[in-house]
Phi, psi and omega in degrees: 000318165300353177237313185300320170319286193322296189288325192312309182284336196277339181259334184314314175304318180282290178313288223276352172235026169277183177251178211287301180326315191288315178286292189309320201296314187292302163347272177329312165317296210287334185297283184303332182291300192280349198085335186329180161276140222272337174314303194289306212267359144307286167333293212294307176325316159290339165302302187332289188327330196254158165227138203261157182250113185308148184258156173299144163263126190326094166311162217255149178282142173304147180260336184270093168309172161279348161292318161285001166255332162316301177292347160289313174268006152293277199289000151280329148313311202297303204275011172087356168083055162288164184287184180289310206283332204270320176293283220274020157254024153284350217267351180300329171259352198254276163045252156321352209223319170278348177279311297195306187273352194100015190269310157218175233221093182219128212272155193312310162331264161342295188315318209269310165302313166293348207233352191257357202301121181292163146271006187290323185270005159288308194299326170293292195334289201268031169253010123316255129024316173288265175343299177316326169283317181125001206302135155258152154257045198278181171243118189243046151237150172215155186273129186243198196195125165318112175274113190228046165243001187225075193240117187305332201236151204296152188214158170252338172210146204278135155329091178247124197271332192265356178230142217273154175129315160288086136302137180246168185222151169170157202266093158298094194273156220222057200257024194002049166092352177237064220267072193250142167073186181277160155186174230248161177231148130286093207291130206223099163233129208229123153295106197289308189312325173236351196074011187309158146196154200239123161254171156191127194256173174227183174312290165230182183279025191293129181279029134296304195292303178276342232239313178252019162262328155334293182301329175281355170266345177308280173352337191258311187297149186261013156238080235317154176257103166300313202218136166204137190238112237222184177238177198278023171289138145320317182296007151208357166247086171201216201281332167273352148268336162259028148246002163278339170270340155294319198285014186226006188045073154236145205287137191221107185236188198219141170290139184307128163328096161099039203215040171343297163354313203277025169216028165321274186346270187271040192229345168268313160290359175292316203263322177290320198264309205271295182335295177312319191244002174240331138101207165273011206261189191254101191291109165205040213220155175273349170277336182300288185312304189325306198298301196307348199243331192257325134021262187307323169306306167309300199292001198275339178283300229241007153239335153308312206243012203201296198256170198255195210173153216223122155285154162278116190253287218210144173239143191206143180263139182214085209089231182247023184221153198226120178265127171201121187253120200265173173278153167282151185304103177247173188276167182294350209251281169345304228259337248253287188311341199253053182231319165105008230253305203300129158294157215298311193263007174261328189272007163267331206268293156308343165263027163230324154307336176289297254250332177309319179332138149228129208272313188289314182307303193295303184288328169315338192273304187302322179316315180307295179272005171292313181289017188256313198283330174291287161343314163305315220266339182281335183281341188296180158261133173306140174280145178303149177260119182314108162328152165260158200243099198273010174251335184254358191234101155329296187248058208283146200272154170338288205289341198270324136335309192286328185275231221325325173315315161297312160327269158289330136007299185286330188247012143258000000 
């Protein structure tokens, strides 16, 4: 179509200032050149010539007010700054339920608009307000697969990722860069199947201290815990968790040595659940373990019952480029009810904890007590710094010098 246009304009000039002979003659050209029809290839020649002016078009009125987009980026605070496809199959419960405490102030209409909001049109809305903050789409995760051909410890039943109940576990240490002395951990236990997941932190990694921090996140989950699956640390691989997991006949593996990945699941909520909201600092106070457990107590209603969460259904290479297509997004309390696993008086029990939520109120609370726990943790005196022993380290680095040198110092 660009070389017939092409040759249409190189002749147009010539029609139009020929004689009737000349103009029949391009004519005949331009026919044998393009095929037209010779009605059409008139036309396009006096079309060439001219120039045409488009008239404007009536812009369309917006549908969207600035009050349904303030309330959009209100329940995207709320639910913590999820992407469009994960925010909008919240916003049918967050909705309503932030109109119900007074967060926001929206007419039936309006509500109805926010709550029918595609996500392709959440993501344009909010990307202002996302630049303004400072919002990255980066990924700080890659997806791995369990290995469960190879289990050392006696087992009862086969490993099913599709029925609730198979966990992975693992330990966050809240040692801020310095791991000289005790300091508190956070216990990550995550549902491959719906994604439920429970923290819970101790003091230290003592395998007493994680063995009743298990039990007591058992306790919490709205299913029984069938299976757990852990990485190759002592603090679980050792005789009082697999004789607690004997005395319960739960199926108990471990992941290949040196191989993170085969605990993606829950090596991903260390960074959503524990990171995002306690952050990197140094934990080590029995009011720190206090703060961090009622922390956890909180989010577990409000990231379980509120926020959604997006599966990998299939990845396929295809060349140098890698397709991978998620499931739509539902909360772990969904994936949990559609599974068919609950009984009749744990899934009343849970719609009435959803519906008990007040969502802006609850984050505001956990916000509170994160800067409270920051705070403890900015006021402290830096923990010792180990010396350096300058008869076995030849070449000892400055800064590991220099840092003690300061050390002692202080305390003479």
């Amino acid at each position: 179509m660009g070389q017939r246009r092409a040759v249409t304009n190189r002749l147009a000039a010539k029609y139009r200032h020929g004689n009737r002979a000349e103009k029949s003659a391009i004519l005949d050209q331009l026919v044998e050149l393009t095929g037209w029809n010779r009605d059409h290839a008139r036309a396009q020649l006096r079309r060439a010539g001219t120039v045409r002016v488009a008239a404007p078009r009536k812009a369309r009125a917006p549908l969207y007010s600035a009050r349904v987009i303030a309330a959009l980026e209100v329940c995207w605070c709320v639910a913590r700054f999820p992407a469009g496809k994960r925010l909008a199959p919240m916003l049918p419960t967050l909705v309503p339920m932030l109109r119900r405490d007074g967060e926001l102030d929206l007419t039936d209409t309006e509500a109805v608009l926010s709550i029918e909001m595609s996500a392709a049109t959440i993501d344009r809305r909010l990307a202002p307000a996302k630049e303004r903050d400072g919002f990255s789409a980066t990924s700080h995760t890659k997806p791995g697969s369990m290995l469960k051909s190879q289990i050392p410890i006696r087992t009862w039943s086969e490993w099913d990722e599709n029925t609730p109940g198979f966990v992975e576990i693992d330990l966050v240490g809240h040692e801020g860069g310095n791991s000289h002395g005790e300091f508190c951990f956070t216990l990550t236990v995550t549902d491959i199947a719906t994604g439920w997941t429970v923290n819970r932190s101790v003091p230290n990694k003592a395998a007493i201290n994680v063995v009743a921090a298990i039990d007591h996140v058992s306790s919490k989950f709205p299913f029984p815990i069938l299976g757990i699956d852990s990485d190759n640390g002592s603090e679980f691989i050792n005789a009082h968790l697999f004789d607690y997991c004997e005395a319960r006949r739960i199926t108990f593996t471990r992941s290949r040595p040196g191989n993170k990945n085969d605990g993606c699941h829950v090596e991903q909520k260390n960074w959503t659940h524990v990171r995002n909201l306690v952050g990197y600092l140094r934990y080590d106070t029995d009011a720190e373990l206090e703060l961090l457990n009622e922390i956890w107590d909180l989010d577990r209603g409000f990231t379980n019952l509120l926020c959604a969460q997006q599966k990998l259904v299939s990845r396929e290479r295809v060349g140098a480029k890698v397709i991978k297509r998620h499931d739509t997004a539902r909360t772990p309390h969904q994936r949990a009810v559609a599974s068919g696993e609950l009984t009749s008086g744990r899934k009343a029990a849970l719609t009435r904890e959803l519906n008990g939520l007040h969502p802006g109120q609850l984050q505001r609370r956990i916000d509170r007590l994160a800067e409270q726990l920051a705070r403890l943790a900015l006021v402290k005196r830096p923990a010792q710094i180990r010396r350096v022993n300058t008869a076995f380290v030849k070449t000892p680095r400055p800064e590991l010098l220099g840092e003690a040198t300061k050390t002692a110092s202080r305390r003479s």
